[in-house]
ROKOL-937989 format. One record per residue (C-alpha): residue number from 1; x, y, z. Coordinates in Angstrom, 2 decimals. Example, Ala and Ser with C-alpha at 12.3 -4.5 7.8 and 13.67 -1.06 7.14 Angstrom:
+-----+---------+---------+---------+
|   i |      px |      py |      pz |
+-----+---------+---------+---------+
|   1 |   12.30 |   -4.50 |    7.80 |
|   2 |   13.67 |   -1.06 |    7.14 |
+-----+---------+---------+---------+
end
This chain:
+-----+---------+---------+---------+
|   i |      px |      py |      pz |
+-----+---------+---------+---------+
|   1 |   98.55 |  107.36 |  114.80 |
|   2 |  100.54 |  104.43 |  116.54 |
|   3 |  102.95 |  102.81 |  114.51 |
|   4 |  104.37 |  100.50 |  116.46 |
|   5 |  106.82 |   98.39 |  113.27 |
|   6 |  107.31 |  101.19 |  111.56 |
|   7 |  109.10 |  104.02 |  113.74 |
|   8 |  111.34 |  101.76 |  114.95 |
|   9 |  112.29 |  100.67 |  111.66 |
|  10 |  112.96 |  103.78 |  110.58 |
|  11 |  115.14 |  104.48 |  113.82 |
|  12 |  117.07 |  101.19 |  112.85 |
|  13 |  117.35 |  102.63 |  108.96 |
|  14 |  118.66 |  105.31 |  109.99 |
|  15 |  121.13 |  103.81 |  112.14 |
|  16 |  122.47 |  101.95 |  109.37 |
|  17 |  122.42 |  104.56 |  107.24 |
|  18 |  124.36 |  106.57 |  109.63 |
|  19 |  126.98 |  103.26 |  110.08 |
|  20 |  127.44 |  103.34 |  106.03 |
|  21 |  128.36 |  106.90 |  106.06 |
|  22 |  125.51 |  108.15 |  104.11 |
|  23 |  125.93 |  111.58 |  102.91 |
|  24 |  121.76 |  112.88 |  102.30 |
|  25 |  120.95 |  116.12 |  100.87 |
|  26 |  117.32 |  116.52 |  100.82 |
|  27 |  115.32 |  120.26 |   99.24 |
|  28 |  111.86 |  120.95 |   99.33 |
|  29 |  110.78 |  118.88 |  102.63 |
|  30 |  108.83 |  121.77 |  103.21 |
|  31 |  106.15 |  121.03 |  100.45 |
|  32 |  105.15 |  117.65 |  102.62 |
|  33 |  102.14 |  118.38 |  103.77 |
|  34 |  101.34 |  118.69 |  107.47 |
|  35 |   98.01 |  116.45 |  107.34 |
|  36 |   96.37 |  114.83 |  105.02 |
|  37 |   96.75 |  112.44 |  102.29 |
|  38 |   98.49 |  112.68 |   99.27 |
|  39 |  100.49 |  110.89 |   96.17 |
|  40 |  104.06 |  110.72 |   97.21 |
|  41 |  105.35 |  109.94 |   93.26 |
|  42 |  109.15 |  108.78 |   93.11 |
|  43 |  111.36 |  107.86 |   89.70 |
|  44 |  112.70 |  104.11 |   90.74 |
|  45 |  116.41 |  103.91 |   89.90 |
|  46 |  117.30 |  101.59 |   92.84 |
|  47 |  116.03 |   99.04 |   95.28 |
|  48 |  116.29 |  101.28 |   98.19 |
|  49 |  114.25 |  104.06 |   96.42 |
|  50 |  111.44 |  103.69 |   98.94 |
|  51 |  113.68 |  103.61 |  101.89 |
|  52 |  115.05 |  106.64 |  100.88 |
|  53 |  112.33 |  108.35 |   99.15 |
|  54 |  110.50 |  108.15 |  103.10 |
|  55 |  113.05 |  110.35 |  104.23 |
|  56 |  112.02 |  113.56 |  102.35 |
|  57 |  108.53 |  112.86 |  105.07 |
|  58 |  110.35 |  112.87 |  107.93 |
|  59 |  110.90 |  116.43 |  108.82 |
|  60 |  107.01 |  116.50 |  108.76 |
|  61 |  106.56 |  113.51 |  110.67 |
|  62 |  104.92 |  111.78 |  108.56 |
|  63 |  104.85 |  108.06 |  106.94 |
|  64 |  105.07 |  107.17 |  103.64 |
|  65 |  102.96 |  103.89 |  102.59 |
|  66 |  104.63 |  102.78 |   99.61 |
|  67 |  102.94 |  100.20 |   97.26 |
|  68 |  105.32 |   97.29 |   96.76 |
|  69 |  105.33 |   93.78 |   94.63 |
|  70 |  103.31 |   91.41 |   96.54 |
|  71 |  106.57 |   89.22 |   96.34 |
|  72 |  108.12 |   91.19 |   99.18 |
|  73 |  105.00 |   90.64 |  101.23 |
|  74 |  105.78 |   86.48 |  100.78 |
|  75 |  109.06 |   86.55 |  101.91 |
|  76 |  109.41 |   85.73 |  105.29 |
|  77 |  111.87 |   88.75 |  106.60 |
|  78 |  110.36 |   91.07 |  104.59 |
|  79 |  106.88 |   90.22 |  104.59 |
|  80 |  105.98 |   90.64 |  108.46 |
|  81 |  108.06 |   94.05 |  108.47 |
|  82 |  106.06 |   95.48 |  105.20 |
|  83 |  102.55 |   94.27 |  106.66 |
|  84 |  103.80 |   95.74 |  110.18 |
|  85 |  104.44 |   99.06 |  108.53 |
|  86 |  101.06 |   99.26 |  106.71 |
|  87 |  102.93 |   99.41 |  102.97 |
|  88 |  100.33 |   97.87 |  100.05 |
|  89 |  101.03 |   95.24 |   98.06 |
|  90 |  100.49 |   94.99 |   94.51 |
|  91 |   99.46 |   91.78 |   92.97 |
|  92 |  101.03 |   91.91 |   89.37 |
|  93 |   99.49 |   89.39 |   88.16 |
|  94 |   95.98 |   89.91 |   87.83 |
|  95 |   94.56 |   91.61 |   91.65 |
|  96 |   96.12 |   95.01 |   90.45 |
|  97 |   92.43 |   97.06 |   91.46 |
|  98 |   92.54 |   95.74 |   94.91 |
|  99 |   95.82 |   97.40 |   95.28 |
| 100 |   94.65 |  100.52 |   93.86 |
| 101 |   91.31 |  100.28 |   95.81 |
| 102 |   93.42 |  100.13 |   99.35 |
| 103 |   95.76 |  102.85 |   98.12 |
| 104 |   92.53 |  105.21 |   97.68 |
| 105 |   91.32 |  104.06 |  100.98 |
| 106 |   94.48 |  105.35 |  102.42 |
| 107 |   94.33 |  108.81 |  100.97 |
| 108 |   91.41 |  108.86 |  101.94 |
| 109 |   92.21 |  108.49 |  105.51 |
| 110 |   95.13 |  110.97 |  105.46 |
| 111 |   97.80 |  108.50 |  104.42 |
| 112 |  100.71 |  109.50 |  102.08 |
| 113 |  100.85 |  106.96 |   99.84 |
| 114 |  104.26 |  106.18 |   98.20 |
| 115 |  103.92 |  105.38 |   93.69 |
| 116 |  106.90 |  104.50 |   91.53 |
| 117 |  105.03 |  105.56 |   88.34 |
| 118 |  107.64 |  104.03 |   86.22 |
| 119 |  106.69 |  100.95 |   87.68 |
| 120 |  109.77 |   99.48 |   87.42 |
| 121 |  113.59 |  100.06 |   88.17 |
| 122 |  114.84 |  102.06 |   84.75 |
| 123 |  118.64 |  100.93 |   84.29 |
| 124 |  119.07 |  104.34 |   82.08 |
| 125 |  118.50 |  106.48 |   85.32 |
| 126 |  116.12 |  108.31 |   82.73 |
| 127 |  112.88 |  108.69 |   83.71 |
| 128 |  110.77 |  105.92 |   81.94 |
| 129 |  107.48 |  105.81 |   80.57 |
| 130 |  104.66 |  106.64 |   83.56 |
| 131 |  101.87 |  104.53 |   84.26 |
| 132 |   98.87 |  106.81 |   84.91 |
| 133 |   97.96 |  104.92 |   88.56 |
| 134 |   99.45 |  107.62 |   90.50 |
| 135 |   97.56 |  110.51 |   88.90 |
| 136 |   94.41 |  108.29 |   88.91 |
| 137 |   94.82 |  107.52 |   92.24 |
| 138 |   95.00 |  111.30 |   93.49 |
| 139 |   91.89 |  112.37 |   91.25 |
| 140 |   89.50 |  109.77 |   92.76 |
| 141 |   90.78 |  110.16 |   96.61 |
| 142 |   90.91 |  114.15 |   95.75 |
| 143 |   94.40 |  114.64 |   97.29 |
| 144 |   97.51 |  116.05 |   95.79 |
| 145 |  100.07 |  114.92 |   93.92 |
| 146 |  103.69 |  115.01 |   95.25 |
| 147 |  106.59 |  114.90 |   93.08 |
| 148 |  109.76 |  113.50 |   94.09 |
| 149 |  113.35 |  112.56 |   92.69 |
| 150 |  116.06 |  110.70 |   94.29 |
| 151 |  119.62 |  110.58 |   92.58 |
| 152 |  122.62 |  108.78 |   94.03 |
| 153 |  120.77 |  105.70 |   95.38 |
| 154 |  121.32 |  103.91 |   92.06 |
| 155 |  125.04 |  103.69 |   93.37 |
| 156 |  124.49 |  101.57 |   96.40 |
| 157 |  121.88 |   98.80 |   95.26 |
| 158 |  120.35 |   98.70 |   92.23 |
| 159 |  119.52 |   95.96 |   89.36 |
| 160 |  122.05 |   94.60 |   87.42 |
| 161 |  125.05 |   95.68 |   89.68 |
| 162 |  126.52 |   94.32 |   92.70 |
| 163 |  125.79 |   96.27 |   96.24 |
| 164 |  128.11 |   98.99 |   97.02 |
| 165 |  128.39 |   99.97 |  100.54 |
| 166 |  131.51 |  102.18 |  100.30 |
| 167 |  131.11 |  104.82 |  102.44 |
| 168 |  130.84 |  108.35 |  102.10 |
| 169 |  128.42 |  107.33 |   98.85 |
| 170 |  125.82 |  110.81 |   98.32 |
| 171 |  122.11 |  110.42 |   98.26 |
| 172 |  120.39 |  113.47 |   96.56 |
| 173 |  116.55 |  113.75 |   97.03 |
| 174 |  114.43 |  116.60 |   95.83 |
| 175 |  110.89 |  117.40 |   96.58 |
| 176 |  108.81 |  119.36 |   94.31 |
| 177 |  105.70 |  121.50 |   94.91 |
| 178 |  102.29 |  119.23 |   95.52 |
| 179 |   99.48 |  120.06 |   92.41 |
| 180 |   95.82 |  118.70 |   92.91 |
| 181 |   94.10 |  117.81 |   89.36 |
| 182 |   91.53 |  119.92 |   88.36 |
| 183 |   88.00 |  117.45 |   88.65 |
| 184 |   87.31 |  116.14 |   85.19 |
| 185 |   90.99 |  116.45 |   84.29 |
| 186 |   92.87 |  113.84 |   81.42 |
| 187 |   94.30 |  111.07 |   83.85 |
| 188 |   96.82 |  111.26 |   80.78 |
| 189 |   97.74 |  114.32 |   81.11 |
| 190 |   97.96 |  115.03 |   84.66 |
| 191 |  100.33 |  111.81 |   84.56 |
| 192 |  102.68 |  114.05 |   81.38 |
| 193 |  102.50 |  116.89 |   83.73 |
| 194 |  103.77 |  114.92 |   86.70 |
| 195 |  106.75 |  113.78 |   84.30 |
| 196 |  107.44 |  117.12 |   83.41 |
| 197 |  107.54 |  118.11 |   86.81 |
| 198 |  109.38 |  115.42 |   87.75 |
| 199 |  112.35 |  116.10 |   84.71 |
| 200 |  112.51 |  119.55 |   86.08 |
| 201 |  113.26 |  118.23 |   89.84 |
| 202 |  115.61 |  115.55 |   87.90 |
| 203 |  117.82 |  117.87 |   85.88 |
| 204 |  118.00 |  119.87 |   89.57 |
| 205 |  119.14 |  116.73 |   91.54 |
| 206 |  121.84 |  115.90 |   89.16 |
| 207 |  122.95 |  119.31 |   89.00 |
| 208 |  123.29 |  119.63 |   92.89 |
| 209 |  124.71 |  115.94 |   93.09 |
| 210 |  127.66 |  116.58 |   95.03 |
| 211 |  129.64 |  113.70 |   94.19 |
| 212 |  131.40 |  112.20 |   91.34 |
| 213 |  132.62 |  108.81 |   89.99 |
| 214 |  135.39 |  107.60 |   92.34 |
| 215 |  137.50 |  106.55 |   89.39 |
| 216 |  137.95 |  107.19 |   85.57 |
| 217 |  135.59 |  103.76 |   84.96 |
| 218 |  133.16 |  104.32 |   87.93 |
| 219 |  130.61 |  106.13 |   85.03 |
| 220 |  128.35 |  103.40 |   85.26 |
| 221 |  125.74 |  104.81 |   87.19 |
| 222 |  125.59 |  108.38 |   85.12 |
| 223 |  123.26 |  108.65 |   81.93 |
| 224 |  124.84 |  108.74 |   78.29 |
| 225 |  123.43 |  111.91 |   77.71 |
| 226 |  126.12 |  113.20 |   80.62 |
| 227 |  128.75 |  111.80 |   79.77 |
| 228 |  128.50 |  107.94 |   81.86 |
| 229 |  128.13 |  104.65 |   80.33 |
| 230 |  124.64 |  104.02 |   81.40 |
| 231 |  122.66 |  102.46 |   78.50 |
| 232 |  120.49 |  104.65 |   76.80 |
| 233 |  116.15 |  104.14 |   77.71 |
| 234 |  116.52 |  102.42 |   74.32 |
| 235 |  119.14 |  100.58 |   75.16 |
| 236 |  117.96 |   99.05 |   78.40 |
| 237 |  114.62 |   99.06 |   76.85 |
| 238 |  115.82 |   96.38 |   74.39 |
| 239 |  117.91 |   94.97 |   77.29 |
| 240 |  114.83 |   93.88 |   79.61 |
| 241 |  113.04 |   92.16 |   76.34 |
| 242 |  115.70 |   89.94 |   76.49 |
| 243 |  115.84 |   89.33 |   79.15 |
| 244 |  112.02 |   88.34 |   79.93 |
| 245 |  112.11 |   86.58 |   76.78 |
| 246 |  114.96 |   84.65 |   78.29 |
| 247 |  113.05 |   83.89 |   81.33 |
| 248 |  109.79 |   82.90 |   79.45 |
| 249 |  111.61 |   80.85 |   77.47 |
| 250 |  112.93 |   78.68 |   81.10 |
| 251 |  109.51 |   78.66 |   82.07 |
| 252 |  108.29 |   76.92 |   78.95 |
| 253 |  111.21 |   74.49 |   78.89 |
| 254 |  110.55 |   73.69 |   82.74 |
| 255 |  107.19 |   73.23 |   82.41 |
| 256 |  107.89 |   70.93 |   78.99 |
| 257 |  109.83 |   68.79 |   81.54 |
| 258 |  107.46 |   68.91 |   84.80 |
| 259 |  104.97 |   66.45 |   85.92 |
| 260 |  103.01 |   64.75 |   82.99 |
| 261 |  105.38 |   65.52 |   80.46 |
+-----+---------+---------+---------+
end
């Protein structure tokens, strides 16, 4: 299939990947499959995660379509590039199914099709709650799922922290074996079986991580649970409520003070 936006961004990526020194470790490229479609499922611990979570394809030659906020569709840099490369844009607020309609449509066609099941960026680096789109997804277009984990990426760009583009930074990615869901099966509990599998692949990415906070304070970016200063999925749990409440609550006082008021 032609892809005339999207190979060359991925040249370019890699380019600049290449110019910031990058170090990437990818295992288990070899359980991309050759053809066909399939649920590419990735934890989301920075705002790269899709960039680099397209990698682990490559080897096979293959594309990832990830599905992305429809916000990054309306920008005007972004947007032409993400049509161009044939990503799918989700429409929180309210056109979800169409989404998840052209996702199936995809699979259907042979497409890998890129899921952040957490949904969100988790600023524990735990693995969040799952959403059960992915598993749904894979059960209707009757493709596999294809469990993922980055680790590292959290360190160059990710919410609540400033970019770091020191060089030299390590990007670990792991790819775990593809399952297809029985027919019939729990879309709940194929979606706890993906997070189990996708713990597994997590505890094995952190293991392998080789690299280390640059200085005695650079623990940031590593879990409580190993010994960093992340917050706990508690923690940044309570974190984001207060910070949406914060943001509903400028809403309300903008829109006391609009037009009419």
């Amino acid at each position: 299939m032609a892809d005339p936006v999207y190979r060359p961004v991925v040249v370019l990526a890699k380019t600049v990947f290449r110019a910031l020194g990058l170090r990437f470790t990818i295992t288990g490229d070899e359980h991309v499959p050759d053809t066909g479609g399939a649920v590419m499922a990735l934890n989301h611990i920075g705002y790269l995660d899709f960039t680099f979570g397209g990698l682990a394809a490559h080897p096979k030659r293959r594309l990832v379509r990830f599905m992305a906020k429809k916000e990054v569709f309306d920008h005007r840099v972004s947007g032409p590039l993400m049509r161009g490369m044939k990503h799918i844009p989700v429409d929180r607020g309210g056109a979800a199914i169409e989404s998840y309609h052209a996702a199936v449509e995809a699979l259907r066609r042979g497409e890998i099709v890129g899921v952040f099941p957490e949904a969100t960026i988790s600023e524990s680096y735990e693995l969040k709650e799952f959403k059960t789109g992915a598993a749904r997804m894979a059960m209707e277009a009757g493709v596999p799922l294809l469990p993922v984990v980055l680790w590292g990426s959290q360190r160059v760009y990710t919410k609540g922290h400033p970019r770091d583009l020191t060089r030299g930074t390590p990007i670990r990615i792991v790819v775990g074996e593809p399952f297809t869901p029985a027919p019939g099966s729990d879309p709940v509990e194929v979606t706890a079986d993906l997070k189990a599998r996708m713990a597994v692949l997590l505890d094995e990415a952190r293991a392998t991580y080789p690299g280390g906070p640059r200085t005695p304070d650079d623990t940031w970016w590593v879990p409580k649970a190993l010994g960093g200063t992340a917050p706990t999925l508690e923690e940044a749990a309570v974190r984001n409520a207060e910070r949406n409440a914060a943001r509903a609550a400028k809403k309300a006082r903008k829109g006391a003070t609009g037009p009419g008021a």
